[in-house]
Chimera marker file (.cmm) of the C-alpha trace (Angstrom):
<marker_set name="trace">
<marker id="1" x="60.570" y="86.043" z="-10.182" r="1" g="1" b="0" radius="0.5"/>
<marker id="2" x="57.510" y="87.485" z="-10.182" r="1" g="1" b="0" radius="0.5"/>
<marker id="3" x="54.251" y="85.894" z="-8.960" r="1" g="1" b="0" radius="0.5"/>
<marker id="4" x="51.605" y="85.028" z="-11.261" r="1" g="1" b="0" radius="0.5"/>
<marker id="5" x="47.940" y="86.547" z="-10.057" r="1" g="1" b="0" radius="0.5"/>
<marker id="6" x="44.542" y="86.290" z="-11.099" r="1" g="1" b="0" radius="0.5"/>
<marker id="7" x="43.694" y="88.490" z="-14.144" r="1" g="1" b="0" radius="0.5"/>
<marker id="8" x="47.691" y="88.345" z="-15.681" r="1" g="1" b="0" radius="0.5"/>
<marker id="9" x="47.855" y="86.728" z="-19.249" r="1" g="1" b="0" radius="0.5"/>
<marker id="10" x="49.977" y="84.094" z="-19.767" r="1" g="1" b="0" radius="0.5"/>
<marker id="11" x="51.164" y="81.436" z="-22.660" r="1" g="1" b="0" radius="0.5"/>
<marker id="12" x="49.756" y="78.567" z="-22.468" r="1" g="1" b="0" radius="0.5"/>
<marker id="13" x="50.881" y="74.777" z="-24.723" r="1" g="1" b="0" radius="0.5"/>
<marker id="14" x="48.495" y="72.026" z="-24.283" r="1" g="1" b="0" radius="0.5"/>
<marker id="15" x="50.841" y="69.140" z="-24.919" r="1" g="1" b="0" radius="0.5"/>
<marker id="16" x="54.238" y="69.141" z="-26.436" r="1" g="1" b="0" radius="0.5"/>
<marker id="17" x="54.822" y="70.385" z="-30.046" r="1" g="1" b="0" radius="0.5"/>
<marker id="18" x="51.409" y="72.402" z="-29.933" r="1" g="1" b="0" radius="0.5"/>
<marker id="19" x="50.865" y="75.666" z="-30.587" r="1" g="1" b="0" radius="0.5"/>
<marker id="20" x="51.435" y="78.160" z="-27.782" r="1" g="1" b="0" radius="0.5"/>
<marker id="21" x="47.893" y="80.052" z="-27.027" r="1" g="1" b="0" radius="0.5"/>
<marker id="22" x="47.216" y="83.305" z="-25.129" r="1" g="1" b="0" radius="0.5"/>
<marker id="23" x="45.563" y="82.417" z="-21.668" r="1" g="1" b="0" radius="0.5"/>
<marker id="24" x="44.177" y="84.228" z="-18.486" r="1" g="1" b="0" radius="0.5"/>
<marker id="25" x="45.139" y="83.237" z="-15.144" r="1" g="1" b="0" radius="0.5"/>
<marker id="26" x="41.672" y="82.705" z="-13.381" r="1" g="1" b="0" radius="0.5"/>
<marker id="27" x="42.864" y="81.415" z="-9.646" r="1" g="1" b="0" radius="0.5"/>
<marker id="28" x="46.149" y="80.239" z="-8.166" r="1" g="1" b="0" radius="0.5"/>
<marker id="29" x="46.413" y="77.434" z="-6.573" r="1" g="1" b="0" radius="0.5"/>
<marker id="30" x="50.407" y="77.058" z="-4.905" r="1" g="1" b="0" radius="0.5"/>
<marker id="31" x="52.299" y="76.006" z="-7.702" r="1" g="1" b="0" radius="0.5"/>
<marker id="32" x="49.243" y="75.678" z="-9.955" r="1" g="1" b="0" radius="0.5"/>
<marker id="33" x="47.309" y="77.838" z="-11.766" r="1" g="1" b="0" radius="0.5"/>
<marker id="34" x="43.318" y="77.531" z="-13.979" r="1" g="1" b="0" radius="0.5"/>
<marker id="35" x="43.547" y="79.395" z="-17.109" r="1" g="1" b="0" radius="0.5"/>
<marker id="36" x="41.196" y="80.528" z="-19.206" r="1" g="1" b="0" radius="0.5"/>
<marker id="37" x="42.252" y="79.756" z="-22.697" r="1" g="1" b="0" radius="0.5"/>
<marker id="38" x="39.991" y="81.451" z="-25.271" r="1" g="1" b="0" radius="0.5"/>
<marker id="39" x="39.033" y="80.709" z="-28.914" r="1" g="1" b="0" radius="0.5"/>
<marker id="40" x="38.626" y="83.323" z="-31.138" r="1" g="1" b="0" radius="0.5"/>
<marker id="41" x="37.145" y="83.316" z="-34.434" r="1" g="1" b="0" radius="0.5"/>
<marker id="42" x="37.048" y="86.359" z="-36.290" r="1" g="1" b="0" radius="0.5"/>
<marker id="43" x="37.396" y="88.876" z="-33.407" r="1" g="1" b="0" radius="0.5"/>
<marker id="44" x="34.598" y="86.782" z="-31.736" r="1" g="1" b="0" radius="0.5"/>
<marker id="45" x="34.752" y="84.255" z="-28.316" r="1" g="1" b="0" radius="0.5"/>
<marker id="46" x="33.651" y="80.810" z="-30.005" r="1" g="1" b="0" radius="0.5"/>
<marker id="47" x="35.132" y="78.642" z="-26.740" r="1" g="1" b="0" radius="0.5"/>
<marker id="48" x="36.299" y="78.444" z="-23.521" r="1" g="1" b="0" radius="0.5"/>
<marker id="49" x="38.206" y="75.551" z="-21.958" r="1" g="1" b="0" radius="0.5"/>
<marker id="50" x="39.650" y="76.066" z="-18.327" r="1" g="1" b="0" radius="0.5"/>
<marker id="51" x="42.951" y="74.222" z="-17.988" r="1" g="1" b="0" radius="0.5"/>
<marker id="52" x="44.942" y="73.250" z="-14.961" r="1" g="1" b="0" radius="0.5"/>
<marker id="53" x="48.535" y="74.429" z="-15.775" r="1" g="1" b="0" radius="0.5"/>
<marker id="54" x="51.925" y="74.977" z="-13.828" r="1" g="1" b="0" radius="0.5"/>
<marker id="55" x="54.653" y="77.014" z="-15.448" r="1" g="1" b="0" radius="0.5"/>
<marker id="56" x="57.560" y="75.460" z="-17.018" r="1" g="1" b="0" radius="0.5"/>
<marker id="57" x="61.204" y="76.590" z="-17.386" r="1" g="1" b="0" radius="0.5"/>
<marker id="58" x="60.253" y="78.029" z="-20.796" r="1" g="1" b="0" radius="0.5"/>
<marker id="59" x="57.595" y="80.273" z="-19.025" r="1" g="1" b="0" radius="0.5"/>
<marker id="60" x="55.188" y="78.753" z="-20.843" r="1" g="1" b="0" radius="0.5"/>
<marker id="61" x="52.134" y="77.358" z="-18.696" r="1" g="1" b="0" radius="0.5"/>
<marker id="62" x="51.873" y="73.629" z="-19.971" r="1" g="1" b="0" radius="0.5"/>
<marker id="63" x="49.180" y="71.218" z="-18.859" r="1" g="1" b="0" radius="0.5"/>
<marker id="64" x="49.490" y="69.553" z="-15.186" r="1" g="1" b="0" radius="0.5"/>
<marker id="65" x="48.707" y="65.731" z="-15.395" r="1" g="1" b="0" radius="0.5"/>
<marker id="66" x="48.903" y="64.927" z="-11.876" r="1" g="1" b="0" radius="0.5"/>
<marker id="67" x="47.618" y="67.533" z="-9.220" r="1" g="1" b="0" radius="0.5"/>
<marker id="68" x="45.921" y="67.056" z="-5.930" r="1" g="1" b="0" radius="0.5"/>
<marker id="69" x="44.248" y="70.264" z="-4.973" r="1" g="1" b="0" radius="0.5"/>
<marker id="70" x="42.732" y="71.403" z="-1.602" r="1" g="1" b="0" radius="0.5"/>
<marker id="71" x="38.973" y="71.148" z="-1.255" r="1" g="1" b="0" radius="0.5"/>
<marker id="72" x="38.576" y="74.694" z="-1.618" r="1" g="1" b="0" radius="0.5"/>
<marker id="73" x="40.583" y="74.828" z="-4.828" r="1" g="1" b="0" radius="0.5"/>
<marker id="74" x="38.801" y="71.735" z="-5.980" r="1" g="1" b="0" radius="0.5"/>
<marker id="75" x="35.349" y="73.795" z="-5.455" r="1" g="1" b="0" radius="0.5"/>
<marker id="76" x="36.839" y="77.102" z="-7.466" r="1" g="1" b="0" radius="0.5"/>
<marker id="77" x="38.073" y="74.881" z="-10.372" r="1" g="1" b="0" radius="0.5"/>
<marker id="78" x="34.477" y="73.337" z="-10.797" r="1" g="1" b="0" radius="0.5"/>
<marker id="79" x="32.916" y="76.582" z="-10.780" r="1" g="1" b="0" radius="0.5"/>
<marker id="80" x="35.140" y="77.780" z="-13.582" r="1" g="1" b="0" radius="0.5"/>
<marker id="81" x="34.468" y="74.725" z="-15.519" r="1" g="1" b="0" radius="0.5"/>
<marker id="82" x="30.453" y="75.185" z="-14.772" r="1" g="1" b="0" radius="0.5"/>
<marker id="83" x="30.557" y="78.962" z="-15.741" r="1" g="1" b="0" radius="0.5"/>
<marker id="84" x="32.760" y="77.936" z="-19.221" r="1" g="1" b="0" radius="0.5"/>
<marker id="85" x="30.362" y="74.974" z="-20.053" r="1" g="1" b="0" radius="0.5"/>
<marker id="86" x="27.784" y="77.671" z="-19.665" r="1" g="1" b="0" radius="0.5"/>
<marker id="87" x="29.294" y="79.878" z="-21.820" r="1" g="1" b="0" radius="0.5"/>
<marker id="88" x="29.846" y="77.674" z="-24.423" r="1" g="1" b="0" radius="0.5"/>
<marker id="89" x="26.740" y="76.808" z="-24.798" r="1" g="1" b="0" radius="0.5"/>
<marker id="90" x="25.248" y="79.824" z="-25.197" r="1" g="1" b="0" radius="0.5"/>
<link id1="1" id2="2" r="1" g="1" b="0" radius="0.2"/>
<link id1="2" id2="3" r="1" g="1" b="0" radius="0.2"/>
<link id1="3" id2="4" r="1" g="1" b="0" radius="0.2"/>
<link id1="4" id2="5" r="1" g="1" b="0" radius="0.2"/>
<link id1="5" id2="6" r="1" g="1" b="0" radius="0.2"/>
<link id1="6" id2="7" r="1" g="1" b="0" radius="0.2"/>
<link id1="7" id2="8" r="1" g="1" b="0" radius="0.2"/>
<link id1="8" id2="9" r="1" g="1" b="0" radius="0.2"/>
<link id1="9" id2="10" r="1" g="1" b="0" radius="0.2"/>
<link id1="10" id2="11" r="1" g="1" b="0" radius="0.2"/>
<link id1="11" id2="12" r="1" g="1" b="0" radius="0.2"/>
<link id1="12" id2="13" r="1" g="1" b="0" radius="0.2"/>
<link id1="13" id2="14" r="1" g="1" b="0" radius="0.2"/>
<link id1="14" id2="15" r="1" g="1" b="0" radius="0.2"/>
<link id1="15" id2="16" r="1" g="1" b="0" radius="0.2"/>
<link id1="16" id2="17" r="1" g="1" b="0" radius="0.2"/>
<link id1="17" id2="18" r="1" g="1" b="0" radius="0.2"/>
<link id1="18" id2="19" r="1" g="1" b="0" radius="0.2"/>
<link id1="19" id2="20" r="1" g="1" b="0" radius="0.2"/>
<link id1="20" id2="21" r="1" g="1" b="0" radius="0.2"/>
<link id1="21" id2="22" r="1" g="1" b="0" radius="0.2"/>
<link id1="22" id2="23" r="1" g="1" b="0" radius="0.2"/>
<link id1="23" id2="24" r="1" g="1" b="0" radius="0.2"/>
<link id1="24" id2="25" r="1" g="1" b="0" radius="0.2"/>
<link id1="25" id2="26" r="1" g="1" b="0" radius="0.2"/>
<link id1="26" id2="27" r="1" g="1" b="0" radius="0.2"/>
<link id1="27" id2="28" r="1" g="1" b="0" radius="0.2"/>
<link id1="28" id2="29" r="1" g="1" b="0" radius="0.2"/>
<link id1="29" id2="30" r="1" g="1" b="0" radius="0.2"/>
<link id1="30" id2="31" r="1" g="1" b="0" radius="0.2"/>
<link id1="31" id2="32" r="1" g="1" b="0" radius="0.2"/>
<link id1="32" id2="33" r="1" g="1" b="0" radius="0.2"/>
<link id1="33" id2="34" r="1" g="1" b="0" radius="0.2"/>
<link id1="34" id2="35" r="1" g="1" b="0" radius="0.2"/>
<link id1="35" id2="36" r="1" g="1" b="0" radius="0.2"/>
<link id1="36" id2="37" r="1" g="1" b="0" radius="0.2"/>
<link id1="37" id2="38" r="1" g="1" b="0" radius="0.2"/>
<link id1="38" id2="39" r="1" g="1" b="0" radius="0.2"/>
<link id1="39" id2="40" r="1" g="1" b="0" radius="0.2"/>
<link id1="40" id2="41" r="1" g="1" b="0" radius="0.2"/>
<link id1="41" id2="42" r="1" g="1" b="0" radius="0.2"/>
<link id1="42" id2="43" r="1" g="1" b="0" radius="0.2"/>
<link id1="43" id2="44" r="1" g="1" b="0" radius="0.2"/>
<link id1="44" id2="45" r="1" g="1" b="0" radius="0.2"/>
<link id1="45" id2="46" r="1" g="1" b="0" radius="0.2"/>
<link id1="46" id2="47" r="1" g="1" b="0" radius="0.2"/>
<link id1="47" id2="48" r="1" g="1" b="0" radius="0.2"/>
<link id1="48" id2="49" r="1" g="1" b="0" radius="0.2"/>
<link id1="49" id2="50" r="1" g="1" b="0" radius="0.2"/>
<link id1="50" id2="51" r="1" g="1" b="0" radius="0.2"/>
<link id1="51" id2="52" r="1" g="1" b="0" radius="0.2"/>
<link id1="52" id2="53" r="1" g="1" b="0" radius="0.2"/>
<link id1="53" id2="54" r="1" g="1" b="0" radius="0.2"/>
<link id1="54" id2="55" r="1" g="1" b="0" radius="0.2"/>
<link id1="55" id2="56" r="1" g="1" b="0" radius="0.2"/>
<link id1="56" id2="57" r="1" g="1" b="0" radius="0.2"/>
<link id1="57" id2="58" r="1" g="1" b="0" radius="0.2"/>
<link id1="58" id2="59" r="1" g="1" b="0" radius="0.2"/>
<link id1="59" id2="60" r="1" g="1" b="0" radius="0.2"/>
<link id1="60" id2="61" r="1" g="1" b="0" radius="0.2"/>
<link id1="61" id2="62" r="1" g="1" b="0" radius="0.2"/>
<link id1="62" id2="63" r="1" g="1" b="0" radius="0.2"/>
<link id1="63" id2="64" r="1" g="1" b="0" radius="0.2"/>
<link id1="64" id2="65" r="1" g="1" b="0" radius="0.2"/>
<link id1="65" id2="66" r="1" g="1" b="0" radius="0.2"/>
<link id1="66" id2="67" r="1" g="1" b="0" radius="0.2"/>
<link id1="67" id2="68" r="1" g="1" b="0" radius="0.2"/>
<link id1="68" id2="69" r="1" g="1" b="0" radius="0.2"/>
<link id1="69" id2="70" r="1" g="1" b="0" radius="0.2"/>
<link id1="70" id2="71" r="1" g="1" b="0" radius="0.2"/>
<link id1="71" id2="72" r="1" g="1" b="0" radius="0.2"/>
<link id1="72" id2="73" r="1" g="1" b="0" radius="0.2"/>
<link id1="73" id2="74" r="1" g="1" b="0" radius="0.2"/>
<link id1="74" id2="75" r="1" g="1" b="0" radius="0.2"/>
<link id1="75" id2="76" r="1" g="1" b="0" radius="0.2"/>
<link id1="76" id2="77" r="1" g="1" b="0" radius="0.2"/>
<link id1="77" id2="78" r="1" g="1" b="0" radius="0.2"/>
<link id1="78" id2="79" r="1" g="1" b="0" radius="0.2"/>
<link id1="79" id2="80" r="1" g="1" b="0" radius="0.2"/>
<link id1="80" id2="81" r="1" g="1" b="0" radius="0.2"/>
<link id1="81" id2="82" r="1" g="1" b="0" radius="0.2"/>
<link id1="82" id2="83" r="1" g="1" b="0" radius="0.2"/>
<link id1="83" id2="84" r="1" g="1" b="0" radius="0.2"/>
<link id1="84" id2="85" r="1" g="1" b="0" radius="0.2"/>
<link id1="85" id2="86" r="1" g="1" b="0" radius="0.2"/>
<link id1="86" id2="87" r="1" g="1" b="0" radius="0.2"/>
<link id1="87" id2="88" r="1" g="1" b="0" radius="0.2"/>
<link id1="88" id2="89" r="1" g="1" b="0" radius="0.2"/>
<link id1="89" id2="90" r="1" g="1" b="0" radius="0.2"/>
</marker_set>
């Protein structure tokens, strides 16, 4: 199996019986990785959302519930959330 790094894109399902998105693994962290998962509207970013995700048998990434993370992991994954939130508000 091949290990995921930062820049590969992925599939990513929110919750169960959603649809599958494109996503782009920003960090790995162990077993867990923060995606970027993009909204598009007519060729154009309208949102970002950074998810916490581990991969499932499917190779889909679906949503992690519980985590614990290490401090500095805890540190990237609020940066990514403070650079989207600034991005989506632009």
């Amino acid at each position: 199996m091949n290990a995921i790094q930062i820049g590969d894109r992925v599939k990513f399902q929110s919750t169960e019986g959603f649809l599958i998105r494109d996503a782009s693994v920003a960090w790995v962290a162990g077993d867990l990785a923060f995606l970027h998962v993009s909204t598009m509207a007519n060729g154009q970013l309208v949102w970002v959302d950074v998810e916490v995700a581990m991969k499932d048998e499917d190779r889909v990434f679906k949503r992690a519930e519980n985590f614990k993370l290490e401090k500095m992991d805890e540190d990237v994954l609020a940066n990514l959330r403070k650079s989207a939130e600034e991005i989506n508000h632009c």
